[in-house]
Backbone bond lengths (Angstrom), bond angles and torsions (degrees), N, CA, C in turn:
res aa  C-N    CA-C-N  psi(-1)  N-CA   C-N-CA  omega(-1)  CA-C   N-CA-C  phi
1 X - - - 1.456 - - 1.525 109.64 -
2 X 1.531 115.71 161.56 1.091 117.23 -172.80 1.371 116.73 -116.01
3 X 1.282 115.46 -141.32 1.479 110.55 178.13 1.855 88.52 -111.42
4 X 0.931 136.20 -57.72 1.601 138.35 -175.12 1.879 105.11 -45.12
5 X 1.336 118.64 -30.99 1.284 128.08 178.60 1.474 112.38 -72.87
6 X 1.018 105.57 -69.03 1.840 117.99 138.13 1.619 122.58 25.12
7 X 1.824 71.40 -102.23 1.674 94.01 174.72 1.640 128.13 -71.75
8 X 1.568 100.50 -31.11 1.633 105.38 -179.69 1.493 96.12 -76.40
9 X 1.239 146.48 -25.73 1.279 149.42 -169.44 1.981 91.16 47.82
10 X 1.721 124.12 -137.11 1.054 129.89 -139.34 1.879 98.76 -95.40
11 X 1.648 128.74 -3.68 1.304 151.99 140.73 1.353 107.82 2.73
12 X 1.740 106.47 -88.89 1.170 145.35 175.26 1.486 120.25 -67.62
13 X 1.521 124.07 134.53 1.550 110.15 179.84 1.754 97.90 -114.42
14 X 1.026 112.55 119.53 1.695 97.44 170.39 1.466 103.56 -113.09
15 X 1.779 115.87 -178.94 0.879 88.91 -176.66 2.073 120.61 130.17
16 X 1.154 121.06 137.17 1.439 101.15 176.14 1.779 115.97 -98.81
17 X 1.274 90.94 1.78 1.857 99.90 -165.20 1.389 94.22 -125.76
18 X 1.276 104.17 128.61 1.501 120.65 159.45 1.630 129.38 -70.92
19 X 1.280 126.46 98.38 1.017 97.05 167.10 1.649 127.19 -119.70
20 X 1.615 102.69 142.36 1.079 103.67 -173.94 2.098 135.32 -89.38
21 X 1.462 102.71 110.67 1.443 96.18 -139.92 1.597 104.91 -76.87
22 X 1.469 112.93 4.69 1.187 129.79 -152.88 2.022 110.30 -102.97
23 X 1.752 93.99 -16.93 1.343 113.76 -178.84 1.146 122.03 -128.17
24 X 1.630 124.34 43.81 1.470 134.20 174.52 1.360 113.81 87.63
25 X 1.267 103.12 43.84 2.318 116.36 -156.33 1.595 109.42 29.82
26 X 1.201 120.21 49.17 1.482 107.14 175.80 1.216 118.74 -76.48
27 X 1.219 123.18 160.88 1.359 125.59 -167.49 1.983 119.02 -130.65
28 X 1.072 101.65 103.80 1.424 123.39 173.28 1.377 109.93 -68.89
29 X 1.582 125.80 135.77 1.432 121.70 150.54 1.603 120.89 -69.55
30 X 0.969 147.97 144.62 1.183 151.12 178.88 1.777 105.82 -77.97
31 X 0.836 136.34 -176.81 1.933 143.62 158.30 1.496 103.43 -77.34
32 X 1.586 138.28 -67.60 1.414 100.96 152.51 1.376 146.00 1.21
33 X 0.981 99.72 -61.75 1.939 129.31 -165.93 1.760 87.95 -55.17
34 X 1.133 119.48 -80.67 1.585 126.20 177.09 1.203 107.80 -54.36
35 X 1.509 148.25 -28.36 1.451 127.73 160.25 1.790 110.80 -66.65
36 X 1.107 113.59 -41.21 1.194 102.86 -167.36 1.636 106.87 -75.61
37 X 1.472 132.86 -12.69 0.916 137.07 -179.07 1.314 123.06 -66.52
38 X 1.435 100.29 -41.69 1.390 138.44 -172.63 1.391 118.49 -66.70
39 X 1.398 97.85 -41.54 1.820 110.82 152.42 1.352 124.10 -69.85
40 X 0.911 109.21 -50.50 1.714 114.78 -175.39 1.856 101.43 -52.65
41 X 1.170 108.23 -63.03 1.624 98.95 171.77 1.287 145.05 -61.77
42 X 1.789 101.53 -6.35 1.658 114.68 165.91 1.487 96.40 -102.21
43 X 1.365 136.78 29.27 1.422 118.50 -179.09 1.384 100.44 -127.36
């Protein structure tokens, strides 16, 4: 965690996964999430 995570506390979402706190904390990948994935396995 950072200092911006911090201060925005639950405000702000950072982050590659969504989670939704409103539907049993489930957790969504974002479109990010699959680019950055996508690298990591060609690297």
């Amino acid at each position: 965690m950072d200092n911006f995570e911090w201060a925005l506390g639950y405000s702000k979402r950072f982050g590659l996964v969504f989670v939704d706190y409103n539907n049993d904390v489930k957790r969504i990948p974002k479109t990010s999430f699959e680019y950055y994935w996508d690298l990591i396995k060609t690297r």
